[in-house]
C-alpha positions, 0 to 999 in steps of 0.5 A, a space after each residue: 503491436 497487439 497481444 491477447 491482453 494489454 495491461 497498463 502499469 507494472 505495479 503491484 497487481 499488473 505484475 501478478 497478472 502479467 504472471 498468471 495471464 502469461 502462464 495460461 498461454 496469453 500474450 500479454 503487453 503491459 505499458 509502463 511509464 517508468 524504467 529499470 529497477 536496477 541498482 541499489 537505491 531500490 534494490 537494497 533494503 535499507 535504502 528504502 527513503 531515496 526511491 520514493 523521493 527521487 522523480 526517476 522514479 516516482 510520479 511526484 504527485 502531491 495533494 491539493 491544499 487539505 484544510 484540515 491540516 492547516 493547509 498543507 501540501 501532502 506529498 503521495 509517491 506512487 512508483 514510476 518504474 518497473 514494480 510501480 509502488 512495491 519499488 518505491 516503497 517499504 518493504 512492509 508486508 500486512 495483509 489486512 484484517 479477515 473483517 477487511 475483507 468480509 466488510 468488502 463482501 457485505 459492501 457489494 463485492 460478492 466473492 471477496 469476503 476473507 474466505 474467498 481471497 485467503 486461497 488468493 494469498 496462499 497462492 501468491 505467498 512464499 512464506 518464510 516463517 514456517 507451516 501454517 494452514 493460513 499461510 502460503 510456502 510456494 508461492 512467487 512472493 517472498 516474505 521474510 522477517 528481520 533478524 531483530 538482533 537490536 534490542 530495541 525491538 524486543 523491548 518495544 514487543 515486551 512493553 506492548 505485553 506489559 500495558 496489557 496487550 496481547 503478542 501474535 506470532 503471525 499478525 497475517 495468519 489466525 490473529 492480528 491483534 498485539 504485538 510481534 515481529 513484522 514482515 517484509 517483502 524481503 528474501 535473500 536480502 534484496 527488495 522482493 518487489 513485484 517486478 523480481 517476483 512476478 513481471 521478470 520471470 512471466 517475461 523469461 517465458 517469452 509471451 509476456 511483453 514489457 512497452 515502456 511509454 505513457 498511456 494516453 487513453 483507452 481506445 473504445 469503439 462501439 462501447 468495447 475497449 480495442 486497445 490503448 493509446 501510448 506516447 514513446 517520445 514523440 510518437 503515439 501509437 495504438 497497442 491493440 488488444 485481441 480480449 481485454 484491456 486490463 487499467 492497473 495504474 494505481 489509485 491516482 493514475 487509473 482513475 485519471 485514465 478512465 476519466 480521459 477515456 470518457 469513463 467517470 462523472 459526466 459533468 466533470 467530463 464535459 468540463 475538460 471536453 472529453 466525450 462522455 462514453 458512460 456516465 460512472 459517478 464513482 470514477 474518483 469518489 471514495 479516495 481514502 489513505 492511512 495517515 501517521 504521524 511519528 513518535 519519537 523518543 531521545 535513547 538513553 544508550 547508543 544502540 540506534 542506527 543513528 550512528 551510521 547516519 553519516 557517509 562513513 556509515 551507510 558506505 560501509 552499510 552499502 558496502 557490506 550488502 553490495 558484497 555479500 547481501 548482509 547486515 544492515 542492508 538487507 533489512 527495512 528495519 521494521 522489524 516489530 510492530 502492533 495492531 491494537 484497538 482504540 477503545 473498548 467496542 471495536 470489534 479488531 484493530 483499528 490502529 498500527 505500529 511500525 516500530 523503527 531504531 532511529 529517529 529520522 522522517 521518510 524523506 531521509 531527514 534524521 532526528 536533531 537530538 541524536 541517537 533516537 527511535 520512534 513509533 510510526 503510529 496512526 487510525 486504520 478506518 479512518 471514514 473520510 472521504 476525498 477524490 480524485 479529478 482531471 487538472 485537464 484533458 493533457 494525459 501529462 497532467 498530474 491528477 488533482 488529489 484531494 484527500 480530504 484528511 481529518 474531516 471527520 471528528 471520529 478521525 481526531 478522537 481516534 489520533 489522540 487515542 494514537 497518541 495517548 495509548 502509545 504514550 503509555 506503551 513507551 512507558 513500560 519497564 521494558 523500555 525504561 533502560 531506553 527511553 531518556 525523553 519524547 522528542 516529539 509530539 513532547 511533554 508540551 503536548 498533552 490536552 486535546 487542543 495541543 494534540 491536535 496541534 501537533 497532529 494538525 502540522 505533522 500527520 503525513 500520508 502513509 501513502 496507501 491511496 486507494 478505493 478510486 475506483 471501487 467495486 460493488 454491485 452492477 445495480 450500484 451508480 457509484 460502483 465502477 467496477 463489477 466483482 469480476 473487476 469489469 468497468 461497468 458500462 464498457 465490454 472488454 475493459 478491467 480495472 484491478 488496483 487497490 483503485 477497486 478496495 471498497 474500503 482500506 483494508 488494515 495496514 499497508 496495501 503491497 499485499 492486497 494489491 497483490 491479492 487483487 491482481 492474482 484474484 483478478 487473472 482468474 476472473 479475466 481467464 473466466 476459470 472457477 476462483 479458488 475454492 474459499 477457505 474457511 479459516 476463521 480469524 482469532 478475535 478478542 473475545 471480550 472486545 465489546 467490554 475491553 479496549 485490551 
């Protein structure tokens, strides 16, 4: 088998090239490790939580010990199925702030500061909110926000406006700072993975190629990559490719990939008697994630989705949207949100809300006290710094993660800032008819030593790893790809993931992940990129003196 192109992982950005390389006239393979995304556990929204903790569907990877946070074992989902992590995950549309982007360019990545990648999520974007300049309407990726009918969700807005923070109609248009309603990867009431937006009509077209199997490796000969190594069962074959090989396996698995090819640090590599084709330090290093913990609040009045946490309940709800794609269903239920600032001298925000009407953990498990909602809140910058290795030569082999969460002291003073500033928020006469008491981190918490306490046994990943692979100037040893997403040191070999984010942009990474596949097939194409736009974000203009 071979094709013009061969991408590894129909995730988030191999989908969107797929896409846009298919529509140039190429053949295009794309090798997947996971299966269908038929059926509603990923296709209706509200099931969000059952995806991601099922191994048919994820990779079951999981951290090393993190010494900070008492030595606890993270788990890190990333999708194993058609969609890769858009299947899996919550639905959650944010861009990240224009300053992400501009601090991309100013770190090496010439090309991809906020005026050169709006066009890109103009391009992509099927916006559901109307017309804006900073926004797309034609875009294969539907974006759309909930009906917020629970009152809950204009009270937590209101609050926010009442402790002094401002309200955006767009978090992803001119301005991100306040509080608003949230979007989703949402349209006519399913998940709008990047597999239903991208990868299933590129293949309608007939030249774009799905291959379910496990890549071993990246076939290199005379430093050129020919093409990739794959195991169907039993069998390993070979899937050539004509121009270019292109890793989109995600911030965990392309990183591994690379280094089983003989791409990454050369003495880690001779450990596990891999042949050293080019010495790239940066294979690995720079691993960053969002980490969260939840704030939850016991609810005066019944109006929480806890009173369909039963079987009768969430048959009916999965009954319903079976039938017609409505209620409750059809929603993630993060439907309002914030980005704020930690204190005065940040110049945007650096930290998030994901507010939801219901008190219950990712992983399914509900609340004890009942009827209950809750804040997922947490840094966006954080500055540590972890990585990823080989556990061994054996593609099979899960990659040994070490996150390296809170080793910095900026990252526990920006936490209790989480805490304290949300406290104040949940205050608020807007939430007064609802809040009845904090469940959790509780009145017991209060001094620095009992916050950090409670951060320390439960903070969680927000499972957006990325920056593994990161892109910078060729001159640059600890880049490893170009701004034109090329491995450096191998001809005819791309890598374009959030692997490449120099650093993490603001909030969840289904987008810029997205971005970075559509932005890459231009550069794989060698066409001219979008002309850049220069739309300059809304900032608060007295941000050096006012933490609001």
């Amino acid at each position: 088998m071979e094709a013009d192109y061969v991408i590894v992982g129909a995730g988030s950005a191999g989908c969107a090239m797929a896409y846009r390389l298919g529509e140039a006239g190429a053949s295009v393979i794309v090798i997947e490790h996971g299966g269908t995304d038929a059926g509603p556990f990923i296709q209706m929204p509200a099931a969000l939580s059952y995806p991601m903790n099922m191994l048919i569907y994820d990779w079951g990877m999981s951290s090393e010990p993190e010494p900070h946070l008492g030595n606890r074992r993270l788990v890190t989902p990333r999708g194993k199925v058609i969609g890769g992590s858009s299947s899996i995950n919550g639905m959650v549309y944010v861009r990240g702030h224009a300053r992400d982007f501009d601090h991309w360019a100013d770190a090496g990545a010439q090309g991809w500061a906020y005026a050169d990648v709006l066009p890109y999520f103009r391009r992509m974007e099927h916006w559901h909110g109307g017309t804006s300049p900073y926004r797309g309407g034609d875009g294969p990726l539907h974006i759309s926000r909930g009906p917020r009918e629970n009152p809950l969700f204009g009270a937590f807005i209101e609050a926010g406006k009442q402790a002094g923070y401002a309200v955006t109609d767009d978090y992803n248009g001119a301005r991100q700072e306040g509080f608003g309603p949230m979007e989703a990867t949402i349209y006519k009431g399913q998940r709008w993975s990047a597999a239903n937006a991208y990868l299933k009509p590129a293949m309608k077209r007939g030249n774009v190629t799905l291959v379910r199997g496990l890549a071993l490796r990246v076939v290199i000969e005379e430093g050129r990559a020919r093409g990739v190594e794959m195991e169907r069962g039993k069998a390993r074959s070979v899937i050539a490719a004509k121009r270019e090989v292109i890793l989109a396996a995600s911030s965990l698995n392309s990183p591994k990939l690379l280094m089983l090819s003989g791409i990454g640090p050369a003495a880690h590599l001779a450990e596990h008697g891999i042949e050293v084709i080019a010495d790239r330090p940066g294979v690995g290093a720079n691993l960053q994630d969002h980490l969260e913990i939840y704030m939850q609040f016991a609810s005066k009045q019944p109006i929480t989705l806890y009173k369909y946490w039963n079987l009768f309940g969430k048959a009916l709800i999965g009954a319903q949207w079976l039938l017609t794609g409505k209620g409750l269903g059809a929603s993630n239920q993060f439907e309002a949100c914030g980005f704020i600032r930690s204190k005065k001298g940040v110049e945007y925000p650096d930290i998030q809300y994901h507010f939801l009407p219901i008190a219950v953990r990712y992983d399914g498990k509900a609340s004890a006290e009942g009827h209950g909602f809750q804040a997922h809140v947490g840094p966006m910058r954080s500055t540590s710094r972890g990585s990823v290795r080989l556990r061994s030569a054996d593609p099979r082999d899960n990659p040994v993660i070490r996150f390296n969460y809170m080793s910095q002291a900026q990252d526990w003073e920006e936490f209790r800032a989480c805490i304290r500033l949300t406290r104040e928020i949940f205050g608020q006469p807007a939430m007064h008819p609802f809040v009845k008491h904090e469940i959790q981190p509780g009145p017991g918490a209060q001094s620095d030593a009992e916050i950090d306490a409670f951060i320390r046994e439960h903070a969680e990943s927000a499972y957006h790893p990325c920056g593994t692979a990161r892109m910078g100037r060729r001159d640059d040893p600890m880049a490893v790809v170009d701004p034109e997403c090329r491995v450096i040191g191998v001809e005819g070999l791309r890598l374009a993931d959030s692997s490449i984010f120099p650093r993490i942009t603001n909030g969840n990474l289904n987008g810029p992940s997205i971005m970075v596949g559509e932005k890459a097939a231009d550069h794989i194409l060698g066409r001219a990129a979008l002309a850049p736009m220069n739309l300059a974000p809304e900032m608060s203009e007295d941000w050096a003196d006012q933490q609001r």
